[in-house]
C-alpha positions as CSV (number, residue, x, y, z in Angstrom):
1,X,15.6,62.3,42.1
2,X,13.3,60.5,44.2
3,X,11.3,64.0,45.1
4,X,11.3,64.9,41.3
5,X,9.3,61.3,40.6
6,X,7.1,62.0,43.2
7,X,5.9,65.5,41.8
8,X,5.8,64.0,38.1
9,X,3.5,60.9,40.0
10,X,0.7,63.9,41.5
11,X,0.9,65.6,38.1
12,X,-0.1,62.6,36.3
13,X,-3.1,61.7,38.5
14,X,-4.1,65.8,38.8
15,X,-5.0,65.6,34.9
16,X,-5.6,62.0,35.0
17,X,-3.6,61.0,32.6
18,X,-2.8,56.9,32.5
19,X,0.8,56.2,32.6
20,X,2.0,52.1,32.6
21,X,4.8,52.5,34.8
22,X,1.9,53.5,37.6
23,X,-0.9,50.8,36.9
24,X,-1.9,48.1,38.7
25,X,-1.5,44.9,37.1
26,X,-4.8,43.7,38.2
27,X,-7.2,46.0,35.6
28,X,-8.9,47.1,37.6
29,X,-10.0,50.9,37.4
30,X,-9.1,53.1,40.4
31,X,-10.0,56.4,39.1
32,X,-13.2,57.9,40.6
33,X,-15.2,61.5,39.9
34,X,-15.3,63.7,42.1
35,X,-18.3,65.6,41.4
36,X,-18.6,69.4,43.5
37,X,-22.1,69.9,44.2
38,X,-21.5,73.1,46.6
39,X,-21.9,76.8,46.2
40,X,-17.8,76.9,46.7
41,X,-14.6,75.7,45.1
42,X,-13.1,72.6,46.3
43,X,-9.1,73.6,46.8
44,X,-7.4,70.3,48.1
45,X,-8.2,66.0,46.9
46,X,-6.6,63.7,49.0
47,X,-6.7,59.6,48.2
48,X,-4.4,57.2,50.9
49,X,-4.2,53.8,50.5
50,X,-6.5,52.5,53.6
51,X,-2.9,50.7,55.0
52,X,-1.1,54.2,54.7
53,X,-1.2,56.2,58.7
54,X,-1.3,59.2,56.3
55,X,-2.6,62.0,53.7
56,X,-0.8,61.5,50.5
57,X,0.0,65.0,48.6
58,X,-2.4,66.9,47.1
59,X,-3.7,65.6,43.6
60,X,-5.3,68.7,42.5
61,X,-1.9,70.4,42.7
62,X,-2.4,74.3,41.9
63,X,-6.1,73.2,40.4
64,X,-9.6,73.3,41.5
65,X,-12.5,72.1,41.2
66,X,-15.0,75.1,40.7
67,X,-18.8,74.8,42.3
68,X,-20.8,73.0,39.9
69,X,-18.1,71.1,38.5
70,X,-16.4,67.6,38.6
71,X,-13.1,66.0,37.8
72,X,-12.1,62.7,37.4
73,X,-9.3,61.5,39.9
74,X,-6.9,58.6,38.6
75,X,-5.7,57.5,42.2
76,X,-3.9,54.1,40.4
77,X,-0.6,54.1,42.4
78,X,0.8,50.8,41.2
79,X,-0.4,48.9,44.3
80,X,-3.1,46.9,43.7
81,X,-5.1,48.3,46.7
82,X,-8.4,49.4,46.0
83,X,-9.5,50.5,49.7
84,X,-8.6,53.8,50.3
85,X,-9.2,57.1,52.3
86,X,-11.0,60.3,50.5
87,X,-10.7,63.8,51.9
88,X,-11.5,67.3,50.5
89,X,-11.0,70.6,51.6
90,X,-13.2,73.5,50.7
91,X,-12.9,77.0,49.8
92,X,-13.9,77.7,53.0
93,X,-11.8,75.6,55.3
94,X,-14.3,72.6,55.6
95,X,-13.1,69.0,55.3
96,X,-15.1,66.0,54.0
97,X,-13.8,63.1,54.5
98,X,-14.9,59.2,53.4
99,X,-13.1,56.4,55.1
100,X,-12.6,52.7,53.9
101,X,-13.9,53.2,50.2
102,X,-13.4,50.5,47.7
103,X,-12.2,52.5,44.5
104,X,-12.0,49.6,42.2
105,X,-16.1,49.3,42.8
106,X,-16.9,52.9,43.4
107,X,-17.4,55.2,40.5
108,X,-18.4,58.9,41.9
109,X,-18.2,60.7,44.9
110,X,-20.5,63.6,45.2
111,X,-19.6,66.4,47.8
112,X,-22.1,69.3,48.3
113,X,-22.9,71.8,50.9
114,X,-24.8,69.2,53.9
115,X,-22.2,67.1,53.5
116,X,-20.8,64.2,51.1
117,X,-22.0,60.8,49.7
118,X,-20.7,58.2,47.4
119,X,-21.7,55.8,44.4
């Protein structure tokens, strides 16, 4: 049961959808977009809380994000945390990561081909 939560949990936040049970009772908005700047798909989005020792599962599941495009990425987990760990993996094999990023105050995170940045 517990494993069939936890897939129905990466499915909501892979389409963003907002779902009570999930929320944080503070209101504050933990979803950021991820926006792909590169000449290459991204394949894998990965958000921990900054207290977790490791990635959480993929929230893109069997999507992408295409060159060009963005997404947004509801990364609410019920927690109340708001400092959290970003990683991507590219078409390619490259990883960017961002460390210590305080979701509940940043809106956008822009990866591209030199690298990423947020905002």
């Amino acid at each position: 049961m517990f494993k069939a939560f936890t897939y129905l949990a990466a499915a909501t936040v892979a389409v963003s959808v907002p779902m009570a049970a999930y929320a944080a009772n503070d209101g504050k908005d933990r979803r950021i977009t991820v926006q792909n700047l590169s000449n290459q798909a991204i394949y894998y989005l990965y958000a921990s809380p900054q207290s977790s020792g490791d990635w959480e599962e993929d929230l893109l599941g069997s999507g992408t994000i295409p060159a060009g495009q963005s997404k947004v990425a509801n990364i609410d987990n019920g927690t109340n945390e708001c400092i959290y760990d970003l990683k991507v993996k590219m078409a390619d094999g490259r990883e960017y990561i961002q460390w210590k990023i305080n979701i509940c105050a940043v809106s956008t995170w822009t990866v591209g081909d030199s690298g990423n940045s947020i905002r």
